[in-house]
N, C-alpha and C positions, 0 to 999 in steps of 0.2 A: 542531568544530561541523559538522552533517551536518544532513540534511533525510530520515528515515525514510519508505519508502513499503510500506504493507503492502495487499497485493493479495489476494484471494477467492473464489473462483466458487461463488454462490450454486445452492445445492441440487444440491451433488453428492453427499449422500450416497445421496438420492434416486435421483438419475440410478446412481450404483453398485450402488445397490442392484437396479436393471432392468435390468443393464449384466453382461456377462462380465466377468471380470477384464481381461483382452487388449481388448475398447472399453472400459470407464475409462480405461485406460494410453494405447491412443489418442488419447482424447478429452484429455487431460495433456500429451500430446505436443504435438495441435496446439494447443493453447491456451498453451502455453508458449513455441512455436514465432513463434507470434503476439505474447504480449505483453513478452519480453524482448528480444528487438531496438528496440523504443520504447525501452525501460529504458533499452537502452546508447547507440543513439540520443541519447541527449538528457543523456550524461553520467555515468547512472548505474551503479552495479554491484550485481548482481544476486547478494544474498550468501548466500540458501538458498531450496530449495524447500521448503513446510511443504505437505504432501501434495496439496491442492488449491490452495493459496497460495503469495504469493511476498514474502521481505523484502528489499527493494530500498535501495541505501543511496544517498545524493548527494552528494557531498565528500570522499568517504575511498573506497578507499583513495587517489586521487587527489583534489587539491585543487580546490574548484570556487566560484568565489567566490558566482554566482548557482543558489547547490545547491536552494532553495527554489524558483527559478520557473523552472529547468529539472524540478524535481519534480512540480510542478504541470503545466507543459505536455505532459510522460511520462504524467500522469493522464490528463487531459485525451483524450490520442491515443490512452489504451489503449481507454477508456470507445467513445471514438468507433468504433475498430478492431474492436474485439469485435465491438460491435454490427453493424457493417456486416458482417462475418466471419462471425460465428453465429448472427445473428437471436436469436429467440426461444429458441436453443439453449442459451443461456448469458448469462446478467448476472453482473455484477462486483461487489464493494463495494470501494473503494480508501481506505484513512486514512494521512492524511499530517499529523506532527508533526516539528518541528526542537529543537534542543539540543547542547549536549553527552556524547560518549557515548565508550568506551573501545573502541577495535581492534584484537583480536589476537589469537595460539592460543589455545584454550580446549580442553582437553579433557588424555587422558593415556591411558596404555596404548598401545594400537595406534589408538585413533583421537583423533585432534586436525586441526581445523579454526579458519579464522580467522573469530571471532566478533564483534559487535559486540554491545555491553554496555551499559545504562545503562537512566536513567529516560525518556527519550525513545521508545526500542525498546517499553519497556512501554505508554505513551501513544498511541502509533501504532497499535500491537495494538487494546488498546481501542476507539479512536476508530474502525475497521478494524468492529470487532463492533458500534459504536452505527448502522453504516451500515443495518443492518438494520432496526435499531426505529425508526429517524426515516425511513424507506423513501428513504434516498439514495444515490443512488450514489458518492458523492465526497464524503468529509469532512477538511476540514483545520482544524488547529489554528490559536491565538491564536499560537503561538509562530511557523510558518511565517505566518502572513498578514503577522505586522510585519516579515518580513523580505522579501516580495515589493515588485519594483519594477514586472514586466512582467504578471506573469499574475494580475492583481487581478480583471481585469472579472469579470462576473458572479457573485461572491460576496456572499454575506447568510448573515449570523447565523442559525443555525435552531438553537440551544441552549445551555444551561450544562449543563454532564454531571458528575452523583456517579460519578466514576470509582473502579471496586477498586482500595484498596493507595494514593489518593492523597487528602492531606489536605485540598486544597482541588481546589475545582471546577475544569473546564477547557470553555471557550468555543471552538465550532465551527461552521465555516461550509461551506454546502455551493452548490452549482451549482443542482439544481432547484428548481424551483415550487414554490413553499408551496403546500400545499392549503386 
């Protein structure tokens, strides 16, 4: 049982696109530099970069009983950190979903890497991409909220989501202001 955090940074293709190769890479560096110390910070392990993203795990590979609202306050500090870091230079979208999920090599040949697996991973994804269309920065799952004891305040419902690939809907809630 883990608590998935998948991390964003809105409109980089853009920014690469106006950007050398050597400032993207940069601009990766510090922003990584930045928000994976939170990650470990607060428990978690930081288990791939996805080019401009990050999939962040909470419980495995080390056990973490409060994996969900050390997740959550990880979010929470990144949202904040960036911000204060990069101004207008960079927003985040962060989706956070918990579950059960499978830990371990994955791959063959010459490259294998330890993976985490499961329907949770895909959820968090998702919930990760809905940050966008509901303009939030922070979306966590029905699954992580029932499991929070500490980092409840300031959440409210803002959807049921037709998620791809899942048969039924999944309810999320985020930090900001309804409009």
């Amino acid at each position: 049982m883990v608590t998935v955090v998948f991390v964003d940074i809105r409109g980089f293709t853009t920014l690469a696109d106006r950007s050398t190769a050597r400032e993207a890479v940069d601009y990766l560096n510090e922003f990584f530099g930045v928000v994976i110390p939170i990650l470990t910070r607060h428990g978690g392990h930081p288990n791939q970069m996805l080019g401009d993203g990050l999939l962040g795990v909470f419980g495995a590979p080390d056990p973490l009983p409060d994996h969900a609202d050390c997740a959550v306050a990880a979010a929470r500090e990144m949202l904040s950190t960036v911000d204060s870091h990069f101004g207008e230079r960079c927003r985040i979208g962060i989706g956070i979903n918990s579950g059960l999920v499978l830990i371990g090599s994955i791959g063959g040949g010459e490259l294998v890497e330890v993976g985490v697996i499961g329907d949770p991973v895909n959820v968090a994804s998702r919930v990760q991409d809905a940050t966008r269309e509901l303009r939030e920065p922070l979306l966590v799952t029905e699954a992580t909220l029932s499991l929070l004891e500490r980092e409840t305040s300031g959440l409210a419902r803002r959807a049921t989501l037709e998620l791809r690939g899942k048969s039924k809907p999944v309810t999320v809630y985020g930090t900001a202001a309804s409009d």
